[in-house]
N, C-alpha and C positions, 0 to 999 in steps of 0.2 A: 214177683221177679224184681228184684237190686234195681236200682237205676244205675246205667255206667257212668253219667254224668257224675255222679255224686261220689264214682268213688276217683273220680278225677282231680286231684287236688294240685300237682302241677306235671309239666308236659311230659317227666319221667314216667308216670302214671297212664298217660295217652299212648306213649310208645310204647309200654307194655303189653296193650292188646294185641289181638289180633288183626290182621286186613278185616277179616268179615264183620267185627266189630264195629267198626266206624263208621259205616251207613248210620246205624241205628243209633248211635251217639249222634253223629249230623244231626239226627233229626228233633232228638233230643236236645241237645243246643239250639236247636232253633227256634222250639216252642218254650224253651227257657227264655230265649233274648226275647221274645216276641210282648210275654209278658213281663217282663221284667222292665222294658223300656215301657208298657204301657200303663206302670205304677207309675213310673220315673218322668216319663218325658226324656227327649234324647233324640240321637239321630238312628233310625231305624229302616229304612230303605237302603241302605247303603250297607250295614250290617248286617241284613239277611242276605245277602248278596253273597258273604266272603263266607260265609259258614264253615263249606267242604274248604276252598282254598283256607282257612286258618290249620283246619285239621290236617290236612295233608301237608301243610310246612313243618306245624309242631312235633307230628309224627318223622319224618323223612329227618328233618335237621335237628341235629345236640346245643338246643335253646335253653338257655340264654348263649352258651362259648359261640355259638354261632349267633350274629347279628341279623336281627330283622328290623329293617326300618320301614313302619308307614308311612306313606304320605299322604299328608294333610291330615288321615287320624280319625278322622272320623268315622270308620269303617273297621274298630278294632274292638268292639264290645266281646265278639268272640274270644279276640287273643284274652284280654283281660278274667275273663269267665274262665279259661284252660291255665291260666296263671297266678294260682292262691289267692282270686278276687274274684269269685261267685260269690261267697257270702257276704261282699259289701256292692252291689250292688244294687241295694235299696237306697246306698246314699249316693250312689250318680249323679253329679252335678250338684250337688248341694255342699253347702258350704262344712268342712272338715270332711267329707264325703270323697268317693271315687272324683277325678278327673273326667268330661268325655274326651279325651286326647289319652295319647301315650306321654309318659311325665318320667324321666329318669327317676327323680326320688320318690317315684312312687312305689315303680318297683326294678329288680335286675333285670326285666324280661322286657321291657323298655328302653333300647339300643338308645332312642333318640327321640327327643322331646320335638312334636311336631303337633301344626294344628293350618298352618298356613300351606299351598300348597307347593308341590313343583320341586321341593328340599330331598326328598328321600335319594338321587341316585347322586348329586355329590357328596349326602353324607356316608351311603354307605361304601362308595369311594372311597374315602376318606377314608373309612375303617379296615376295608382291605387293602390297602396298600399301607396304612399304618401296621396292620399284622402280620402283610411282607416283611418290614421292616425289621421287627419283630424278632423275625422266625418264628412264628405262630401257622398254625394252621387248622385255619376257620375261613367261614363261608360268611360274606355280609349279601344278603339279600336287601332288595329294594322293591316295597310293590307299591307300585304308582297309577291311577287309573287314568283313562284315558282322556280326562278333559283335564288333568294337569298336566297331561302332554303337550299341549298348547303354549305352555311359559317357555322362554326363551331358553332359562337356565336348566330345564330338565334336558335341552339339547347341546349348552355349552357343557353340562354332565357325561354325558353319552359324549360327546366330542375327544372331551380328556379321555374318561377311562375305555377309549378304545385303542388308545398308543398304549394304554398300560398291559401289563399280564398277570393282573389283580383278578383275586379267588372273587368274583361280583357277578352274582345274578339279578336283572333285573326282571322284573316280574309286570307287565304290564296287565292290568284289570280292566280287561275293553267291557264295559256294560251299555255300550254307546248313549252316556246320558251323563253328563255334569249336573248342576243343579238346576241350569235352566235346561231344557232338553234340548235343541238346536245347537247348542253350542259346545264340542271341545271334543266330539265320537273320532277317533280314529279311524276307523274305517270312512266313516263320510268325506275327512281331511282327505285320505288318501284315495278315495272316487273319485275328489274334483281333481288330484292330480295326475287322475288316468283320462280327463275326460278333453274330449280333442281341441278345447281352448288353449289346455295345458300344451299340449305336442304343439301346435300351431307357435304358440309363443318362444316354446322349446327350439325349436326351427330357428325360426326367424329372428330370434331375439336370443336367445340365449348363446350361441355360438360365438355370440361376438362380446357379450358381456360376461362371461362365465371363463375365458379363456384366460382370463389375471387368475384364476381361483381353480387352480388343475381339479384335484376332489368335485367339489362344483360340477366342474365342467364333464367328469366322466362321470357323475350322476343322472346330468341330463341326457348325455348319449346312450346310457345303459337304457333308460325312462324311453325314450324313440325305439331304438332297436328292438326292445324287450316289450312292447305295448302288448303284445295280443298275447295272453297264455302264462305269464309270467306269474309269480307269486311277489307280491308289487310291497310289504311289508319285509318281506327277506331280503328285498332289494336294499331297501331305506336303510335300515339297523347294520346289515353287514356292512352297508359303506361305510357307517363307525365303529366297524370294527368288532361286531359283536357275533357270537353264533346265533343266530335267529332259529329257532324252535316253535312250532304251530303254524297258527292257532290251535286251543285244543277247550273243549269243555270242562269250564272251571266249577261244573257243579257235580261233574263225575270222576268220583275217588279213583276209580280201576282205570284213570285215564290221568288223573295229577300225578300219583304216587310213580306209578313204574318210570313216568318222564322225571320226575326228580330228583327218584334213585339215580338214574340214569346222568342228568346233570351235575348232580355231587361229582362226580367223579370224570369229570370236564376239564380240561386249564382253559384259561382265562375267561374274559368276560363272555357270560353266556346273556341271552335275551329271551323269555318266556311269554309267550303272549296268549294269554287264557281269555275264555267270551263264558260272563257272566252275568246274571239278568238280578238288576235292581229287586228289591222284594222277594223277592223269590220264595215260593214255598206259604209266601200269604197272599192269597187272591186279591184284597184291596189293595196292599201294596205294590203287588206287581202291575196291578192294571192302572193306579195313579203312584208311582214313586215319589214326583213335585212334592204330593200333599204330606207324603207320608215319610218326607227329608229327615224333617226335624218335628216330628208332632208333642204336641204335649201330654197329658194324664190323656187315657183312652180306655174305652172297652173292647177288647181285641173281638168279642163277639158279634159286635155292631159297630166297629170302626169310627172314624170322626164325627161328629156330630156337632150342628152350628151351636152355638154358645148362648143360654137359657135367656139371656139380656144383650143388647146389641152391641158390641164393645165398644170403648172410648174411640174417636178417631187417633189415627197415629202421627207421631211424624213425618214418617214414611208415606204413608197416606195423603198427607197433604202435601209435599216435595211432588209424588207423583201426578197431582191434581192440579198445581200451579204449571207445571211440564207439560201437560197438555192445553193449558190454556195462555200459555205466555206463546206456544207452537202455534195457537191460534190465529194467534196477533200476532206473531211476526216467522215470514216464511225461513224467516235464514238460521232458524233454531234447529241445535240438531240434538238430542242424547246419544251418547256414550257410556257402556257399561262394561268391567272387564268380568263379564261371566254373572252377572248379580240382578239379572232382572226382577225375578219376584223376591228378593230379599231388600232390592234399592227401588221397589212402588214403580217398576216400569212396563209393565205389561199393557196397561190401559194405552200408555203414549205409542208401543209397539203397534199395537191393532191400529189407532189411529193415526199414526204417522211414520207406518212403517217403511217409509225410501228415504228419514230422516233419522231412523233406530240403528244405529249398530252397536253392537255387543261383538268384540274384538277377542272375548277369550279370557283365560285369566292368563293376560296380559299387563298388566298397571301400569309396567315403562310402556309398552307402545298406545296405552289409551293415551298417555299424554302427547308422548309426540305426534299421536295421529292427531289429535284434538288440535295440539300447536300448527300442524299442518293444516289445517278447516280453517285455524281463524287467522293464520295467514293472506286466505283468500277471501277472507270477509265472511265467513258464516261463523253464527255466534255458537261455540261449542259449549255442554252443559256434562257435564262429567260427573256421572253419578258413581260413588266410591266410598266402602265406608273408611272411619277414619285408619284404621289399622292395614287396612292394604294400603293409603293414598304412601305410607313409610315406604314401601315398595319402589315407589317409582319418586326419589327422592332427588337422585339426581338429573332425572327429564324435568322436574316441576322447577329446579334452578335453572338446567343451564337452555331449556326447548322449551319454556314458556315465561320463566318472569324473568331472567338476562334480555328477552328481545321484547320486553312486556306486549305479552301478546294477552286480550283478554279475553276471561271463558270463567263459569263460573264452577266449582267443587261442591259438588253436594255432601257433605261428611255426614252421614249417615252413624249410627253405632258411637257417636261421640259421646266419651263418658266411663262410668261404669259399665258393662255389656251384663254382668250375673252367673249365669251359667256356663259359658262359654269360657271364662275365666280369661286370665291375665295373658293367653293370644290372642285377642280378640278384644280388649279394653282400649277405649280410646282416646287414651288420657294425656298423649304425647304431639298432639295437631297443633296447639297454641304455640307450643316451646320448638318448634322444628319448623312452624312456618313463620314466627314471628320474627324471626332472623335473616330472614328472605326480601327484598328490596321486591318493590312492586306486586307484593302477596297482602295481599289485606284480610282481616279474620273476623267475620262476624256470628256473634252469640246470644239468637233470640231466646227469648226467657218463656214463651208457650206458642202453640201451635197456631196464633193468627197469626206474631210476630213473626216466628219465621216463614209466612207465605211473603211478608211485606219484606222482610230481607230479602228473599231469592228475587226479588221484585229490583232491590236496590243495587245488589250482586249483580244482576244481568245487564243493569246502566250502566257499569264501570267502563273503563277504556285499560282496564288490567285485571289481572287473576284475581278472583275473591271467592274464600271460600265462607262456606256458611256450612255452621259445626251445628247436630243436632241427636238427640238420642233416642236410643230404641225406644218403641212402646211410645203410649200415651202422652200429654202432659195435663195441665191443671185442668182440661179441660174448657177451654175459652175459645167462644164462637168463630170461625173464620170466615172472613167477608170475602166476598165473590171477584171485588173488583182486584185489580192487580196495580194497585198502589203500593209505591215505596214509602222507604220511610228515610228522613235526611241521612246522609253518606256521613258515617265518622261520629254522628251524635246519639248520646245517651239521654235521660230523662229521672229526672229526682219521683222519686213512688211513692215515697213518705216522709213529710219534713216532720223531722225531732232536732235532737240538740246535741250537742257533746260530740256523740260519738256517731259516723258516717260508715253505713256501711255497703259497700261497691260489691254488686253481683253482677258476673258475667253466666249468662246463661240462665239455665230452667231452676236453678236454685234459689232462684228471687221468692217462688213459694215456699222455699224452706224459709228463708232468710224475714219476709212481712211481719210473721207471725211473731219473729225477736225483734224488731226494730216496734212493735207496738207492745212488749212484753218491757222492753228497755228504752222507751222513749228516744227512739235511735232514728236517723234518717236513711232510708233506704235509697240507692242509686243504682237504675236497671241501665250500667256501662253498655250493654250491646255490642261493643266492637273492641275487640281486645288489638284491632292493628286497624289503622289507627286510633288511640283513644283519645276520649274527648279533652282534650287537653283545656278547654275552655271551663269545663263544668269541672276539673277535676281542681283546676287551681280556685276555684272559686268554694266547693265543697271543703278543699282542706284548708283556705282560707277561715270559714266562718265555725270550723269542728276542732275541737282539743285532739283527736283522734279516728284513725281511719282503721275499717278492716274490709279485707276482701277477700268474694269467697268464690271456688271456681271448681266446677267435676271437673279437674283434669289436675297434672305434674303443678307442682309449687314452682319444680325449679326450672326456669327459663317461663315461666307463665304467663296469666296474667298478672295474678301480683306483684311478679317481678317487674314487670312493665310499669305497673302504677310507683313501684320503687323506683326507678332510674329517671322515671317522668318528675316524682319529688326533687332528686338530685337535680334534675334540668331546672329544674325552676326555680331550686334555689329552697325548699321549703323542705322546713324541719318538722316532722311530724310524729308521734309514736303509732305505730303502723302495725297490725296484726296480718298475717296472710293466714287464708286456711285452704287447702286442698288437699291433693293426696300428697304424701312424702314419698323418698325416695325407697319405695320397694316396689313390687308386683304387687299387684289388688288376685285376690282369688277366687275362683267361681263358687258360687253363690248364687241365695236372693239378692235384687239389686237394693233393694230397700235396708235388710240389713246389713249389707256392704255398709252403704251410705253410714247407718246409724254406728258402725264401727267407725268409718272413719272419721267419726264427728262432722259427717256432715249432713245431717239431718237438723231440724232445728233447736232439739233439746240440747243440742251435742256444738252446733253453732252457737248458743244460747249462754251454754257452759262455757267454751274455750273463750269468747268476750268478759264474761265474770269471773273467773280466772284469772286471765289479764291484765283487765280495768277493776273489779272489784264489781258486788253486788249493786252498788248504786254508782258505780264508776268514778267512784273517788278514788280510784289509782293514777288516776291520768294525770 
């Protein structure tokens, strides 16, 4: 018997079936994704999940004319596989390979380039009321699951287009599970807000605060009046304006299709709220979804298995390690995560010092300002955040913590190259966005005991100090137990040579040894790219015909720009090599050969010095 998958090559091909067809294809995509992702590596709990809901969009809606935006994206292996991209596949996440995101130039069936979350209902917004505009007529759907319901802007979304009379369905994917589990279920949000704290506070307090803000205010009277009996999600949506439809079961076809027949032919914004179960259809997955987020190479027959040799420690690892013992030693420590527990090493510090853990949601503007608000009253706030969400909350981190310099430390997690995850999720933009910033200081340990002794030196400040560090491993080097820092603002020469000096911020110093003893060069492990050592740096480019510096992150506004402006200050004329990434997007990939493309490995560091200066640095 034919397989229907195969002869599915795009979504015209799907809607040609029949209804009774599509189970059997569901099921068939499913043990496709299942192994497919266990060649690959990928996120796959989250993808078994949307299977039927993919099927049943691409069937009911004339895709691509009609727009479908995911949010966050990670849950779109389906769409991709029903969209002339089964047979690539194999190259998932690898470099010239498939995207795991939706990527416009990837293909036309990709509305909207997404990987961050919470985006999906003002873009597709955006896209219906530009088709109003128009005189087009198409459908922009939006399917967003329920722990990025949590961000603010998915509800300034739903705010606007419920004034509007935009062709827009949003499609909510309750699987009540974000990537930590406790945090972002809809329904659980909406328990605590039936639960008679809420009505108590409702009463007594909100009548009086809620009456500046009418909407508001006839929310909370509905919310009293309506407590026993009500359908308490129809409430919420339609007060912005939207047709609220469900809940309904998003894993059964003869229960999606007829409702979205049925909402095609709707005016204005409609609200869809399907209950879907993480995993689904794979018994390991569905019973640990956490594990089975983002796994790597697997055998779907025997599911994860511990790894033959013990892995390196991480940095992440050790961030989580110093957090429980810096909590040890001093009560007023608190962690902050916006939704990223086991991906920001905090689960340990959770179990141990859980009336000191909160995790706020993927929230990033309100981790800061809550954070600004702790260490307003004297608790030291620890903000764990990798570097690419901390862009998020860019204007809380000027004007609600370092305008009133209030201090707390940033853990940047993901600083760097990221690999796979590609150029959403690269975090190469932290130096150049907070170096600009008054009372933000940026520190760049070079392996994993250095940065236990930074988060050490970070947490003495009396202002914001972030401390930048990257996925995965580093060189390897032992990390001591005690919780010593290391001087505020100073770096350290690694290796004296001659001539030519070369300034490493960060974990690249191992790339970098290996050339300064190849070129008789002196090596300098800068550590703080805000403030730099202005002491060692004038003294280094005093005694070197030439400087280079080398940094995982943006050239421009960097660090090496810093070491430039710092020459100008001081008055010192120097020939000055910078090396990092240039101004494009990094692509996902191995992070290693990233690196080795972008000359920043140390054959390629090695190279771009002899280049330069010349083989034996008689250019200078």
């Amino acid at each position: 018997m034919p397989s229907l998958l195969s002869s599915i090559q795009t979504p015209a091909n799907l809607r040609a079936l029949s209804r009774q067809q599509l189970r059997p294809l569901a099921d068939e995509l499913r043990t496709f994704l299942l192994h497919s992702v266990a060649q690959t590596g990928g996120h796959l709990s989250s993808n078994l999940g949307t299977v039927e809901l993919t099927v049943a969009l691409h069937y009911v809606f004339n895709t691509p004319d009609d727009r479908v935006v995911w949010d966050v994206g990670h849950q779109t292996y389906p769409h991709k596989i029903l969209t002339e991209r089964r047979d690539q596949m194999a190259s998932l996440r690898q470099r010239h390979g498939l995207s795991g995101f939706p990527k416009r130039d990837e293909s036309v069936y990709d509305a909207f380039g997404t990987a961050h979350s919470s985006t999906s209902i003002s873009a597709a917004l955006g896209m219906a009321v530009a088709s109003q505009q128009k005189g087009e007529q198409r459908h922009a759907i939006a399917v967003i699951g329920d722990g990025a319901m949590t961000a603010g802007m998915a509800f300034e979304a739903l705010n606007n287009a419920g004034v509007s009379n935009a062709r827009l369905l949003v499609i909510l994917n309750d699987n009540d599970m974000s990537i930590s589990p406790p945090v972002g279920a809809l329904n659980r949000y909406l328990a605590q807000l039936m639960s008679g704290r809420f009505y108590t506070a409702a009463k007594e307090v909100g009548k009086q605060v809620l009456k500046g803000a009418p909407p508001l205010f006839e929310l909370a009277k509905r919310f009293e009046e309506h407590a026993k009996g009500m359908v308490v999600p129809a409430t919420l949506f339609e007060k912005f304006g939207f047709n609220y439809i469900g809940p309904i079961d998003g894993h059964d076809l003869d229960s999606l299709i007829p409702t979205l027949e049925n909402i095609k032919h709707l005016e204005g914004p409609q609200f869809l709220h399907v209950v879907t179960k993480k995993g689904q259809g794979y018994d390991l997955a569905e019973a640990d979804p956490v594990a089975y987020h983002g796994p790597g190479k697997f055998d779907p027959a025997v599911g994860l298995t511990p790894p033959a040799t013990p892995p390196k420690t991480t940095f992440t690892q050790v961030f989580g390690q110093w957090l429980c013992d810096m909590a040890e030693k001093d009560p007023r420590l608190v962690g902050i995560t916006p939704a990223m527990r086991e991906g920001s090493g905090m689960v340990a510090f959770h179990q141990r010092f859980a009336d000191r853990y909160h995790d706020v949601g993927i929230a990033e503007q309100h981790a800061l300002t809550f954070a600004a608000g702790m260490a307003c009253e004297g608790v030291k706030p620890v903000v764990a955040i990798y570097s690419t969400f901390l862009q998020r909350a860019y204007d809380q981190l000027i004007h609600d913590v370092a305008l009133q310099k209030l201090p707390m430390v940033l853990a940047l997690d993901r600083a760097g190259i990221v690999g796979a995850d590609g150029p959403t999720h690269a975090g190469l933009y932290d130096i150049a966005f907070l170096r600009c910033v008054p009372h933000v200081s940026i520190a760049c340990p070079a392996d994993e005991n250095e940065c236990r002794q930074l988060l050490t030196t970070a947490y003495q400040q009396d202002h914001c100090v972030a401390v930048r560090y990257p996925r995965g491993a580093g060189a390897g080097v032992p990390v001591q137990k005690s919780l010593d820092g290391l001087p505020f603002g100073k770096g350290e020469i690694r290796r004296q040579g001659h001539r030519v000096a070369i300034l490493v911020f960060g974990t690249l110093l191992y790339q970098v040894l290996p050339v300064g003893q190849a070129l008789d060069a002196t090596v300098v492990n800068m550590r703080w790219a805000k403030p730099l050592d202005m002491e060692l740096l004038a003294s280094v480019a005093a005694s070197h015909d030439a400087l280079v510096t080398v940094e995982e992150g943006a050239l421009m506004g960097g660090a090496g720009s810093a070491v430039l402006e710092a020459l100008q200050h001081l008055r010192l004329l120097k020939p000055v090599l910078t090396l990092g990434v240039p101004d494009v997007f990094t692509e996902h990939g191995d992070p290693v050969k990233l690196l080795g493309e972008l000359g920043l490995d140390a054959s390629g560091i090695e190279a771009s010095i002899t280049q330069r200066f010349g083989k034996n640095l008689s250019g200078i």
